[in-house]
C-alpha positions as CSV (number, residue, x, y, z in Angstrom):
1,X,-27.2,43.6,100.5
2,X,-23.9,44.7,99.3
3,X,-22.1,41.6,101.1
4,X,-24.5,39.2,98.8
5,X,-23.7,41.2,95.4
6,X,-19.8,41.3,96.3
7,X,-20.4,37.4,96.8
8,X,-22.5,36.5,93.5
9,X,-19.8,38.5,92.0
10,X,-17.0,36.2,93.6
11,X,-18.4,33.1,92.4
12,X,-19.4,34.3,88.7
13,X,-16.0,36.0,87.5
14,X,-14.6,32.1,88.4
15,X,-17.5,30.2,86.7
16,X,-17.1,32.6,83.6
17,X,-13.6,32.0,83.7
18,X,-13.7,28.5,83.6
19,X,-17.3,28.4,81.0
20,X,-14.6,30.7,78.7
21,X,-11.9,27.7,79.0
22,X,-14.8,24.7,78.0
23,X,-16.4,26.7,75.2
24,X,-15.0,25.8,71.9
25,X,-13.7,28.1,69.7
26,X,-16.0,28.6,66.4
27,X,-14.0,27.9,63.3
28,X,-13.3,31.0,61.4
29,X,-13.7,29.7,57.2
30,X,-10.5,30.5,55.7
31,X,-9.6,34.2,54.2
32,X,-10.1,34.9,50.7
33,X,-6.7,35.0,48.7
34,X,-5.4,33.4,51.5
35,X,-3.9,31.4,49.6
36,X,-4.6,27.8,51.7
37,X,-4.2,24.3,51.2
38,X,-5.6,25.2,47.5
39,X,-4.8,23.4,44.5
40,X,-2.9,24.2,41.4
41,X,-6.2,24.1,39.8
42,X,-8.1,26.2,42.4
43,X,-5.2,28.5,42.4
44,X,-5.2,29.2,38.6
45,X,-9.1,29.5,38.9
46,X,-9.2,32.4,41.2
47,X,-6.2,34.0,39.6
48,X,-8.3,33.8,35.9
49,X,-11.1,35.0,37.8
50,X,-9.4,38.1,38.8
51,X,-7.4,39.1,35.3
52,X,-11.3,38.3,33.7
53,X,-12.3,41.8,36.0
54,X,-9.6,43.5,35.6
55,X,-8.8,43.0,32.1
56,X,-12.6,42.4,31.1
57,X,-11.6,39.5,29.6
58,X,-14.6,37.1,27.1
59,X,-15.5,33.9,28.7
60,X,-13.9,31.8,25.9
61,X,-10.6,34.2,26.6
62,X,-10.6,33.6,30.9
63,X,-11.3,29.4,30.0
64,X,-7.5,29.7,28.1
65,X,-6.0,32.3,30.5
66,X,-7.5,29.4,33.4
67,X,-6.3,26.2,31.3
68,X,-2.6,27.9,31.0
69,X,-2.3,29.4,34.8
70,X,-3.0,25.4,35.4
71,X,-0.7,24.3,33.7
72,X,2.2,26.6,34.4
73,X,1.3,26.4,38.4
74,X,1.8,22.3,37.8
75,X,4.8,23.0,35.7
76,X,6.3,25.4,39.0
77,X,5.8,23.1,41.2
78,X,7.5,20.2,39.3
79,X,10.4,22.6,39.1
80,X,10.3,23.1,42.4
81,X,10.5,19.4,43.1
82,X,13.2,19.0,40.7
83,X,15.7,21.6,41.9
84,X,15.5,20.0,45.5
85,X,16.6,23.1,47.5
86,X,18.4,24.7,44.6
87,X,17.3,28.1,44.7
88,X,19.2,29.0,41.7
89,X,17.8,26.2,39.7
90,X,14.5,27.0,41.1
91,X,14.5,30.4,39.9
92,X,15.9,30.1,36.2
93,X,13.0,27.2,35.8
94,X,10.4,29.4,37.5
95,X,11.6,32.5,34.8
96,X,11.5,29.9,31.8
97,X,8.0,28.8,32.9
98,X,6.9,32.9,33.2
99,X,8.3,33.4,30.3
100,X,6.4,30.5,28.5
101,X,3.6,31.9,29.8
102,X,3.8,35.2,29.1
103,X,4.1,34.3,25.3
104,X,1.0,32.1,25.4
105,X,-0.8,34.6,27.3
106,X,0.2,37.1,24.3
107,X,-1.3,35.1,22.0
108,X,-4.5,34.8,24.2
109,X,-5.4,38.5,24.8
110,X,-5.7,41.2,22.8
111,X,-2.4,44.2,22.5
112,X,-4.4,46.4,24.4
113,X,-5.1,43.6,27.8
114,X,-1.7,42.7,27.4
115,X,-0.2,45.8,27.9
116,X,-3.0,46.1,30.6
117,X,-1.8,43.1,32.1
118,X,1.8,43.8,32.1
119,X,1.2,47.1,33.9
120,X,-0.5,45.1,36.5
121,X,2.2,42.8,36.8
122,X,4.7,45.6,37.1
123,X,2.7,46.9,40.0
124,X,2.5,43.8,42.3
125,X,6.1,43.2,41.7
126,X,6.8,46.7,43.3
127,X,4.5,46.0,45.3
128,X,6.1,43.1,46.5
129,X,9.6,44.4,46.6
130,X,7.9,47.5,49.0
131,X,6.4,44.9,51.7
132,X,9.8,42.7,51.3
133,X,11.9,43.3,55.0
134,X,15.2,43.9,53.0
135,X,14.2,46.8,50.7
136,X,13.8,46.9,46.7
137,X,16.7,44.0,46.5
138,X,16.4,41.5,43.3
């Protein structure tokens, strides 16, 4: 009896084996904030979905905040495009674009979101600079 379990043990470790190696794997969907093959549009939508929560923002105000992330991902990306490898054109067009946006974004919110929102902008950039391999470096 033990000879025939040693020997259906034999044969199924090699057919699992080779039933693993057939078996497709299942697409996992892709990770929220994953940031994929998303569009400037999408992009700006889940961005303005975010600030609405965290700065309780109206729905007419998250529709502007939305309209002007659009428009100033579109306008990075053209700058991006432009400066062809540049990185120091790349970076004083993607300042003037933040920039732009930050006044428009003034004008969109109220004092007290604004400040709200540029406290949560000064945490993800030190964020950022904390997960960056070469240290708090500008």
């Amino acid at each position: 009896m033990t000879k025939t379990l040693a020997l259906l043990a034999a044969l199924a470790l090699p057919l699992a084996a080779a039933h693993a190696q057939t078996t497709p794997p299942v697409a996992s969907p892709p990770l929220a904030g994953s940031g994929g093959a998303r569009t400037p549009e999408q992009q700006a939508q889940a961005q303005a979905g975010r600030l609405a929560k965290e700065l309780a923002l109206t729905p007419e105000q998250q529709t502007q905040v939305q309209q002007l992330m659009a428009t100033q991902r579109q306008e990075t990306q053209t700058a991006i495009q432009r400066a062809g490898g540049n990185r120091r054109a790349m970076g004083q067009a993607m300042r003037a674009g933040r920039d732009r946006f930050d006044g428009q974004l003034k004008v969109v919110l109220t004092p007290a979101q604004y400040t709200q929102y540029q406290q949560l902008m000064a945490q993800r950039r030190e964020m950022a600079r904390e997960r960056r391999p070469d240290g708090d470096q500008d």
